[in-house]
ROMIVO-680124 format. One record per atom (N, C-alpha, C): x, y, z. Coordinates in steps of 0.001 Angstrom, whole numbers, padded with zeros to 6 digits, always signed. Layout:
<zators>
XYZ;...
</zators>
This chain:
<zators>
+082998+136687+104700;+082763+137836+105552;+084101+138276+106146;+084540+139487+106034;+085421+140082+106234;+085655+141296+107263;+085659+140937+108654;+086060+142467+109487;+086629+143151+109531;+087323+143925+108436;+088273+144468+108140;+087821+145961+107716;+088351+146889+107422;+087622+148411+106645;+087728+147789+105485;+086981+148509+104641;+086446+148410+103271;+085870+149088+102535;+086591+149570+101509;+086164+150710+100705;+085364+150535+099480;+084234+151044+099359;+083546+151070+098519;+082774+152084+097537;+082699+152287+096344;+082248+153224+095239;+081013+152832+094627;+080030+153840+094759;+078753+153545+093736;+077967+154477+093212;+078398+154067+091679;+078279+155259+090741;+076740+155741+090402;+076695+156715+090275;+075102+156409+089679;+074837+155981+087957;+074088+155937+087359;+073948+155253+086351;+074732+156396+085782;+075427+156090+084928;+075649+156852+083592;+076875+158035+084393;+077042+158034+085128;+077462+158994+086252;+076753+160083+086210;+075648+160415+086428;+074453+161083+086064;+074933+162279+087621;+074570+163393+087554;+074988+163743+089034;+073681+164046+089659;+072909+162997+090147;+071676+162417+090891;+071909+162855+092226;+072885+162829+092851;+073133+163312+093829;+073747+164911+094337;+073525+165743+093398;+074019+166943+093950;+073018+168175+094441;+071630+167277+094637;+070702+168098+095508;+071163+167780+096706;+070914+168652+097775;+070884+168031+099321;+070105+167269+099552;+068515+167107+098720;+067664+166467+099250;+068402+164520+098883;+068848+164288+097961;+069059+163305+097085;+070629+163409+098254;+071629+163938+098532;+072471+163396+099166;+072252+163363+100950;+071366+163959+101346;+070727+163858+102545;+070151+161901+102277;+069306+161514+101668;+068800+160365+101718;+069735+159539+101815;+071067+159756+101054;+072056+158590+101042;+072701+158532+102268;+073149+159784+103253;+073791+160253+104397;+072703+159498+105607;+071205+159493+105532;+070843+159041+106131;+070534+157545+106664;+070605+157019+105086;+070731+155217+105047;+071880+154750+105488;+072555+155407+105385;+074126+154888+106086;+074415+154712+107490;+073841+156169+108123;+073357+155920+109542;+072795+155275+109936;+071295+154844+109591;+070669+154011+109839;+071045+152593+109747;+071862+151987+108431;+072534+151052+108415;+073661+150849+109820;+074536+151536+110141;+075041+151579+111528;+074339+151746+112583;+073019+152292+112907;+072383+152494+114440;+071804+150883+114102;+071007+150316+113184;+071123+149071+112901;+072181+147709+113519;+073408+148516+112699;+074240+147137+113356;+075267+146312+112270;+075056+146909+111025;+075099+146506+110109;+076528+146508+109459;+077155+147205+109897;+078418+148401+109756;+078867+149265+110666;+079981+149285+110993;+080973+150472+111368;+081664+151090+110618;+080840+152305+110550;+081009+153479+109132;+082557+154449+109881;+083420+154159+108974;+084816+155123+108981;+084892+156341+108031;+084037+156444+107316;+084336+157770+106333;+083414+157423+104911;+082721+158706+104666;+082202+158628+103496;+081814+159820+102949;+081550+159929+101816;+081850+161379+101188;+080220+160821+099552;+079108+161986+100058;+078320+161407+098534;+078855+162462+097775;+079158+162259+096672;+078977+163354+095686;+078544+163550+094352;+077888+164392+093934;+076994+164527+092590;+076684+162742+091819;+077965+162355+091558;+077741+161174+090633;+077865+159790+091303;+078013+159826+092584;+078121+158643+093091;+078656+158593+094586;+078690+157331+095268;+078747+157312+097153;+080173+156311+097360;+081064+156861+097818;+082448+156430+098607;+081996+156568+099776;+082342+155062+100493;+082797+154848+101849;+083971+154044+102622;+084305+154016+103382;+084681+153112+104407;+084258+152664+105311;+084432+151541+105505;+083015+150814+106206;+083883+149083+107208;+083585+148999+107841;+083863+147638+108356;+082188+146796+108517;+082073+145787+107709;+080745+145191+107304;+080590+144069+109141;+079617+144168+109661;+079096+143590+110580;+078484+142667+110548;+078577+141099+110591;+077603+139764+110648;+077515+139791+109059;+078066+140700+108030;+077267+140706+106678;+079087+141173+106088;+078856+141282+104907;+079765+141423+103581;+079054+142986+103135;+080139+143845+102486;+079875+144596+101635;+079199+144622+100491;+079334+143402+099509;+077584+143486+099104;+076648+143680+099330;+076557+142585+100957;+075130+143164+101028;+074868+144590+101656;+075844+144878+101971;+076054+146648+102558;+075249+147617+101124;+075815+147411+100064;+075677+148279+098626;+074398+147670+098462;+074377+146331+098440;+072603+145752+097936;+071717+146314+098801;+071769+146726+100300;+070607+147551+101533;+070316+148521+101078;+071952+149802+101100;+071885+150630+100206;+070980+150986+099273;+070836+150450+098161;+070694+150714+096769;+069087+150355+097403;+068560+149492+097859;+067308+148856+098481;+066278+149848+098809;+067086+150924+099918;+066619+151272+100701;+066331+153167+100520;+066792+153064+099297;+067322+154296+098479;+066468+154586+097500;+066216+153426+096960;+065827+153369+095364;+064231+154095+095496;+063856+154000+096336;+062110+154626+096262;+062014+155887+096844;+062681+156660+097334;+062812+157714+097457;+064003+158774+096495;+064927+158225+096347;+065421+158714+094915;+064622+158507+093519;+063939+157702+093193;+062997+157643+092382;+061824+158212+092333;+061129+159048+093666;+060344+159717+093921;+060346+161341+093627;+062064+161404+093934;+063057+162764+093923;+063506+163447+092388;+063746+161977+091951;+063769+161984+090422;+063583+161633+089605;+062560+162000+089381;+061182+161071+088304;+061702+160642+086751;+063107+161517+086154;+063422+161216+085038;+064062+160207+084847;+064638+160078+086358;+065879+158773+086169;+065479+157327+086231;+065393+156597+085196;+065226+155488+084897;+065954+154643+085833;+067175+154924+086376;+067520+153958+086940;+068498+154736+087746;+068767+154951+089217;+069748+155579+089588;+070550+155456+089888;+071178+154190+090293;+072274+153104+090583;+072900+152714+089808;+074188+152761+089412;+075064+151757+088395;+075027+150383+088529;+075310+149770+087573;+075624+148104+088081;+076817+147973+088528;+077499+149100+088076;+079247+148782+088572;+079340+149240+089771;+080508+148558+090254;+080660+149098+091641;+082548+148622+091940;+083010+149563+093109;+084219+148717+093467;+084673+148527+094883;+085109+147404+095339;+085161+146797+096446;+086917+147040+096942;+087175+147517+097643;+088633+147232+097601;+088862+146741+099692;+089325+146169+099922;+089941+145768+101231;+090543+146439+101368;+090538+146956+102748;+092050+147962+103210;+092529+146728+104534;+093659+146155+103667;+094422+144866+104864;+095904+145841+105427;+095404+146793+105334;+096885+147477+106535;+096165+149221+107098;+097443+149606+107416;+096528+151043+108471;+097551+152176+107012;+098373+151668+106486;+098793+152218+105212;+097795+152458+104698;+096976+151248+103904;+095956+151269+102862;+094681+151856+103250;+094651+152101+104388;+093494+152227+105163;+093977+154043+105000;+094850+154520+105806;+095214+155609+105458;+095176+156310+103886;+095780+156350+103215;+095969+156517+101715;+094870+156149+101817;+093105+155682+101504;+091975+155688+100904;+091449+156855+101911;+091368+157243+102897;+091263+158363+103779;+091773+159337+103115;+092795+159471+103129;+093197+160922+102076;+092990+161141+100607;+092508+160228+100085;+092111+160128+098867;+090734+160818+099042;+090270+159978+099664;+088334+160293+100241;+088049+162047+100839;+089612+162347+101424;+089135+163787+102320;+089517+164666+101035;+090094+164683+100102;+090594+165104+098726;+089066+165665+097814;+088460+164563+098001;+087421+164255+096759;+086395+165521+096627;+086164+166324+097678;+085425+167813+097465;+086030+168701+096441;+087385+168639+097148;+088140+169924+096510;+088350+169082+095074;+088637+167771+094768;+088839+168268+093536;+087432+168142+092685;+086304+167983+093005;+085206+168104+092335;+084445+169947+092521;+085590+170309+093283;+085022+171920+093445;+083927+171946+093992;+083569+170996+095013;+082409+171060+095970;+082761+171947+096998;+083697+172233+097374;+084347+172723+098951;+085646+173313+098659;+085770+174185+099234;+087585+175040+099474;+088321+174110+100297;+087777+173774+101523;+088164+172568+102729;+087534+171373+102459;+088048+170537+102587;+087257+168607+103079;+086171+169367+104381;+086703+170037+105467;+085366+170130+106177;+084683+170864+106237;+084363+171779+104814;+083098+172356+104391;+082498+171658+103787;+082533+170795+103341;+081564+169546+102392;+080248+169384+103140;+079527+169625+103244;+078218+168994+104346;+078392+167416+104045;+078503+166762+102863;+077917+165158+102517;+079533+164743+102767;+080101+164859+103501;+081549+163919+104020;+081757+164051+105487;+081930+163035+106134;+082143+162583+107181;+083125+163488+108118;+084270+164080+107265;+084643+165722+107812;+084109+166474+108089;+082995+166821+108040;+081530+167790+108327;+081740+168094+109307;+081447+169151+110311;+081494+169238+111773;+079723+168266+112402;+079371+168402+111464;+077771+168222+111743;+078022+166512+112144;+078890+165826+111463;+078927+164359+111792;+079827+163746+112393;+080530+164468+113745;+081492+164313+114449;+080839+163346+115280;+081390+162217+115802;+080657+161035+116074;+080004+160188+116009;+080131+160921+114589;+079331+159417+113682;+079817+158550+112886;+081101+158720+112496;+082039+157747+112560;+082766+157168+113342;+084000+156101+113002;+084322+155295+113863;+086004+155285+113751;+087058+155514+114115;+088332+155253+113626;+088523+153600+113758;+088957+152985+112756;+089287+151813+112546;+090410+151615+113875;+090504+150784+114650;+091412+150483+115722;+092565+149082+115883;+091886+148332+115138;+092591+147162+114805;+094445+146662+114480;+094891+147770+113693;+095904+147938+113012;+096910+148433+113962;+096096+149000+115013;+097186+149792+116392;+096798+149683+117596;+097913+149782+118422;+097025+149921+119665;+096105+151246+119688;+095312+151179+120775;+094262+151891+120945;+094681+153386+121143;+095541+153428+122013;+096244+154440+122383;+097378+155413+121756;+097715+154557+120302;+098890+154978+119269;+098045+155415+118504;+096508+155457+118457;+095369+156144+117404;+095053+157396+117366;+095567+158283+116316;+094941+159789+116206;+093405+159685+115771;+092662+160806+116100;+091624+160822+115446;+090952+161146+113687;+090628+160264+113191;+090373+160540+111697;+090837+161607+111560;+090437+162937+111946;+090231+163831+111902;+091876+164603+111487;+092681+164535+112622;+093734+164499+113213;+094521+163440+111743;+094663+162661+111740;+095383+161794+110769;+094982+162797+109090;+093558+162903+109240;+093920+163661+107408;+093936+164777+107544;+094499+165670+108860;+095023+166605+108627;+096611+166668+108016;+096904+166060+109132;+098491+165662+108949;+098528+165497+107480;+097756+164335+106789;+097890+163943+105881;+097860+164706+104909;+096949+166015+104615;+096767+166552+103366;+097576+167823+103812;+098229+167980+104819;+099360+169171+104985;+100512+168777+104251;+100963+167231+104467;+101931+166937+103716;+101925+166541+102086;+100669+166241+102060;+100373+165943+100307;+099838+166996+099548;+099447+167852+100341;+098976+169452+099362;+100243+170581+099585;+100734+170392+100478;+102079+171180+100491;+103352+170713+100272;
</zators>
């Protein structure tokens, strides 16, 4: 068990894009919350899109497995309800990566606020409705604090601005 942020990817089968109804990325947006009003996680950023769910996450009393295993749990009967063709909507693959610095932690943040525009979901990261840039989900994440003092911390928000001013320009 690891208190650390932690980034995680989960594809849907086949990369099928299962998720590019609202109704189907609303369900995933909502298990996540619920997984945090729970207790389960301190959610830093996440973005669903068409073929699969990126987050950042710091796992609580539990591991990121079992974060993706609740997930997928808690998902599976209402995405299967949503989409009666899909045999299976979850990949088996998945990827786990640790963010052990406020570098790595950063760089997967700007990677993550990126991921609209280049799937041509959004002109902006915060027109996306299903990413944590949303105006709609302002406080529902968490800035990771660990790596700095409390007080040397911009807000997510604030940090991938900076960030994609200097990497898109």
């Amino acid at each position: 068990m690891l208190n650390k942020p932690t980034y995680l990817r989960i594809p849907t089968e086949q990369d099928a894009p299962y998720f590019a109804s609202a109704s189907a990325a609303e369900i995933i947006v909502d298990r996540l919350m619920a997984a945090q009003r729970r207790g389960n996680l301190l959610l830093h950023a996440f973005v669903v899109l068409p073929n699969a769910v990126e987050l950042i996450a710091t796992p609580l009393g539990t591991d990121m497995i079992d974060i993706k295993d609740e997930l997928q749990a808690h998902t599976a009967i209402l995405l299967n309800i949503l989409l009666p063709k899909a045999a299976q909507v979850w990949d088996r693959r998945f990827i786990v990566k640790w963010l052990d610095t406020q570098r790595a932690l950063d760089l997967q943040l700007q990677v993550m606020a990126c991921l609209p525009l280049e799937h041509a979901l959004a002109d902006q990261p915060t027109f996306y409705a299903y990413s944590w840039l949303h105006p709609r989900y302002k406080g529902c994440t968490s800035p990771y604090m660990r790596f700095m003092h409390a007080e040397a911390i911009a807000t997510p928000e604030t940090r991938i601005a900076e960030a994609l001013s200097t990497a898109l320009w």
